[in-house]
C-alpha positions as CSV (number, residue, x, y, z in Angstrom):
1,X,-58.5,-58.8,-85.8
2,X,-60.7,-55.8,-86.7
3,X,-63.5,-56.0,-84.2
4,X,-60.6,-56.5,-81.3
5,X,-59.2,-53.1,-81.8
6,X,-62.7,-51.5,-82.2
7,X,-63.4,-53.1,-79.0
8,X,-60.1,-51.8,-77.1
9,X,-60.5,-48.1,-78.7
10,X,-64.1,-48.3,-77.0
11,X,-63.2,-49.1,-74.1
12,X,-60.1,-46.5,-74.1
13,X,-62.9,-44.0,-75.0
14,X,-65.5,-44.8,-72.5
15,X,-62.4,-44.7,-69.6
16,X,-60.8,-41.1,-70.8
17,X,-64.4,-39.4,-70.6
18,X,-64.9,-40.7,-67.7
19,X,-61.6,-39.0,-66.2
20,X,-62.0,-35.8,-67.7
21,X,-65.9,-35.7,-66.1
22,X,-63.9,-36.4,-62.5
23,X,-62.7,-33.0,-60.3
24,X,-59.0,-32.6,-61.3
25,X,-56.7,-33.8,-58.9
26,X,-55.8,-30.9,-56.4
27,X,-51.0,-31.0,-55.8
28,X,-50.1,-29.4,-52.4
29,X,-47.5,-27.5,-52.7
30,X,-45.4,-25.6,-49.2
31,X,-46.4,-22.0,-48.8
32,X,-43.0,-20.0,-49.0
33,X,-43.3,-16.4,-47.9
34,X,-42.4,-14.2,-51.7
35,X,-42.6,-10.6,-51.7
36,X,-43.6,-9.5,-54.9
37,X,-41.2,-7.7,-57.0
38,X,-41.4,-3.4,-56.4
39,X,-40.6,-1.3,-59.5
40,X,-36.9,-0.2,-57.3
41,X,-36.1,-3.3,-56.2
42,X,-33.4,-5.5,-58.9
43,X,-33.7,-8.7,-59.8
44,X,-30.5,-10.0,-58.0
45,X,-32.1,-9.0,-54.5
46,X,-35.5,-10.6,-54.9
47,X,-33.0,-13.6,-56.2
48,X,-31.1,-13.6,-53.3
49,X,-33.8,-13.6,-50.9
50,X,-35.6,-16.6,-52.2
51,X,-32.6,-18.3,-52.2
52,X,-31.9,-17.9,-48.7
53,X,-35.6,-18.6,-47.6
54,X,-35.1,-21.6,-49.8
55,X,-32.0,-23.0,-48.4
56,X,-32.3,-25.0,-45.4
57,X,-29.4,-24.6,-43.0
58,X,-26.8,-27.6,-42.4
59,X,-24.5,-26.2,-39.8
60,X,-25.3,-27.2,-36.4
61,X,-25.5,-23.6,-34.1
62,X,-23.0,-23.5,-31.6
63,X,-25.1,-23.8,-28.2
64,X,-24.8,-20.2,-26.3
65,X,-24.0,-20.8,-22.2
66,X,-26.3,-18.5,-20.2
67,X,-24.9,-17.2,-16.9
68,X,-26.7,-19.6,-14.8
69,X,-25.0,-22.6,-17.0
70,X,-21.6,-20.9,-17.6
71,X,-18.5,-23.2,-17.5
72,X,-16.8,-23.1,-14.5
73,X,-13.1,-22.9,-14.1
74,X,-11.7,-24.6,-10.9
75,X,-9.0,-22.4,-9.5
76,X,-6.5,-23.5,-7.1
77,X,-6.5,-22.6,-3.6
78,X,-5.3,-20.0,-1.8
79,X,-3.3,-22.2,0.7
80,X,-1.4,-24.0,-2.6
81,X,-0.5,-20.7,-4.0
82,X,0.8,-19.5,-0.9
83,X,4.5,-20.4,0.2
84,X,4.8,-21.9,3.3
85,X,6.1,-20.2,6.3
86,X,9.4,-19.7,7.2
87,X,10.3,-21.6,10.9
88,X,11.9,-18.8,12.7
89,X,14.5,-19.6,15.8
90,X,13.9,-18.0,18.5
91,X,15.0,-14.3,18.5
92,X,18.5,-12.9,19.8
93,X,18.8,-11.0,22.6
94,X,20.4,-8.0,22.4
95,X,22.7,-7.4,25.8
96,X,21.3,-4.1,27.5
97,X,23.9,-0.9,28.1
98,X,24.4,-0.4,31.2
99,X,22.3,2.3,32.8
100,X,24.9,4.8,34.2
101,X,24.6,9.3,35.0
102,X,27.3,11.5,36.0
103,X,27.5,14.6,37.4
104,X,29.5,17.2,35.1
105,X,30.0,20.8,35.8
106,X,29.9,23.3,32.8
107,X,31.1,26.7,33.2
108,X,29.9,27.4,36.8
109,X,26.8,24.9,36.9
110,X,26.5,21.4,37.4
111,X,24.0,19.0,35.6
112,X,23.2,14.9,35.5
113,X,23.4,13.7,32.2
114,X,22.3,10.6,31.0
115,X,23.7,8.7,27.6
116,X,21.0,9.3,25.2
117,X,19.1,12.4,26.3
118,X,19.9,16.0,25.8
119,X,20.6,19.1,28.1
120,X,20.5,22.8,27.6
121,X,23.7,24.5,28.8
122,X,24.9,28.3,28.5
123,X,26.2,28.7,25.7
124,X,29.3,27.5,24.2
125,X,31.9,29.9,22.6
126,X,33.4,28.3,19.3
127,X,31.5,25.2,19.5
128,X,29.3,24.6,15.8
129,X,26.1,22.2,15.3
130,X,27.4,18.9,14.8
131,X,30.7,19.1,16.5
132,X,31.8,16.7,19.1
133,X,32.8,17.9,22.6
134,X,34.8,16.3,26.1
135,X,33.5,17.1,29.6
136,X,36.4,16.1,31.7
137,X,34.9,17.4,34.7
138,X,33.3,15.1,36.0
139,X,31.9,15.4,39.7
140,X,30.3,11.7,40.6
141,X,29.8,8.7,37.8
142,X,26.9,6.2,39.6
143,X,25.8,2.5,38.2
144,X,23.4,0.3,40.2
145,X,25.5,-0.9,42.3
146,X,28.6,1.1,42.2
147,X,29.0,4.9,42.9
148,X,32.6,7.1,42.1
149,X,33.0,10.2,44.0
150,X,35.8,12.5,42.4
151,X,37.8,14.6,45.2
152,X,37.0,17.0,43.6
153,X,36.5,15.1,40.0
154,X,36.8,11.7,39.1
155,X,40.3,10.6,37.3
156,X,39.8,9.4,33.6
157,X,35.9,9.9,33.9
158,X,34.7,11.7,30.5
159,X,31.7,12.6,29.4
160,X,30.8,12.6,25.2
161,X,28.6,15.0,23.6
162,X,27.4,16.2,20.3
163,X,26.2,19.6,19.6
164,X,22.6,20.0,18.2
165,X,22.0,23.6,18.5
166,X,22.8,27.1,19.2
167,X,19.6,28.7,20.4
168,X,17.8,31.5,22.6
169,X,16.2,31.1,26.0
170,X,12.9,32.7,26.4
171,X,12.3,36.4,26.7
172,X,12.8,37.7,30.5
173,X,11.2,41.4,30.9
174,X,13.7,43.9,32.3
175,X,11.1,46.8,33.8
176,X,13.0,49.7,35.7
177,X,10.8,52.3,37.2
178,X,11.4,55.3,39.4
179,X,8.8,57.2,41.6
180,X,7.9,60.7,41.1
181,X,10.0,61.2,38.2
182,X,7.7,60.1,35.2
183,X,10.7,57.2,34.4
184,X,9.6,53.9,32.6
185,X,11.9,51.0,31.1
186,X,10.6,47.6,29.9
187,X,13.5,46.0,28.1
188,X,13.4,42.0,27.1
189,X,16.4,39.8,27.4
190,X,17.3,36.6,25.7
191,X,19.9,34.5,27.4
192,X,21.8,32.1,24.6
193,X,22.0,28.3,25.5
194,X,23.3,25.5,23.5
195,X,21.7,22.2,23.2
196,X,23.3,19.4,23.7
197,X,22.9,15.5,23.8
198,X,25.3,13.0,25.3
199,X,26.7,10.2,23.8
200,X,28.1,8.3,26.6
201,X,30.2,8.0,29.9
202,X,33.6,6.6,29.4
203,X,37.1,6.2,31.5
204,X,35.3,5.4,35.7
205,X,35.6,1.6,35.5
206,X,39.6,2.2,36.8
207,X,38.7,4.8,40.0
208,X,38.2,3.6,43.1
209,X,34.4,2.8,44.2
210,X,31.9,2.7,47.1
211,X,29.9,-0.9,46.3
212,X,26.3,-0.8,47.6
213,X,26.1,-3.9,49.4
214,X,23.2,-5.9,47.9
């Protein structure tokens, strides 16, 4: 029993000398980048730090879209925005007036008058802008194809107007000169008018008529 163990311690011996003659075995370790601690630095930043270069991230990073590779939104068309069109009938005629003059006399001249245009006329005492006025004399009422002649004026035939304005004519010179006797006058005169427009041509469809023959 005694020379067994002498024999195992030996051998025990003889195998640990030759280990510590061998190089030590040489442990790898990952470089991690540590600053070294500076005199104003504290101890809970430099902890901090090596913690986070430590820790490994888990979260998966949410994938950033470049322009080129940006979603794209399909938008509906223009034509299925847009309400359809109405159908329209075809449009209404309206009936045309009659195209008709007369021939009215106002204070000592005559003039032809139309319904819708305007005249200038000498000017009317106690008539105000905006005030309606009667022609009753009226001279000759013509239509295409119809013509009254009054004898002198034709019976019933009125003619509707509607003051616009009270106004001046233009300037006439008044020059007065005498020969020989150093005498010179140059006077200017402004003739009032009123301005008129007429409204329409009433009361000839009852008065006898010369009918052009077509």
């Amino acid at each position: 029993m005694a020379p067994t163990a002498l024999s195992f311690c030996c051998s025990f011996t003889s195998i640990a000398g030759l280990c510590h003659k061998q190089s030590p075995a040489t442990i790898l370790l990952p470089k991690t980048n540590l600053t070294p601690l500076s005199p104003s630095s504290s101890l809970s930043s430099h902890m901090l730090n090596s913690a986070f270069i430590s820790q490994k991230p888990t979260a998966s990073r949410v994938p950033k879209y470049s322009e080129s590779e940006a979603p794209v939104v399909e938008s509906q068309s223009e034509s299925d925005s847009q309400p359809d069109p109405l159908v329209e009938g075809p449009p209404t005629e309206v009936p045309k007036r009659e195209e008709v003059f007369a021939v009215v006399m106002i204070g000592s001249r005559q003039y032809i008058v139309f319904p819708g245009r305007y005249i200038y006329t000498q000017r009317l005492k106690g008539a105000n802008v905006s005030d309606k006025i009667i022609l009753n004399k009226v001279l000759l009422v013509g239509t295409k194809t119809s013509t009254y002649i009054g004898k002198p004026v034709v019976p019933n035939a009125v003619v509707h107007a509607v003051v616009e304005e009270q106004g001046l004519n233009k300037k006439v010179i008044v020059f007065k000169y005498k020969k020989k006797k150093n005498y010179r006058r140059n006077i200017g005169h402004r003739q009032p008018n009123t301005r008129i427009r007429i409204t329409g041509i009433t009361g000839y469809e009852d008065s006898p008529c010369v009918t052009l023959d077509s």
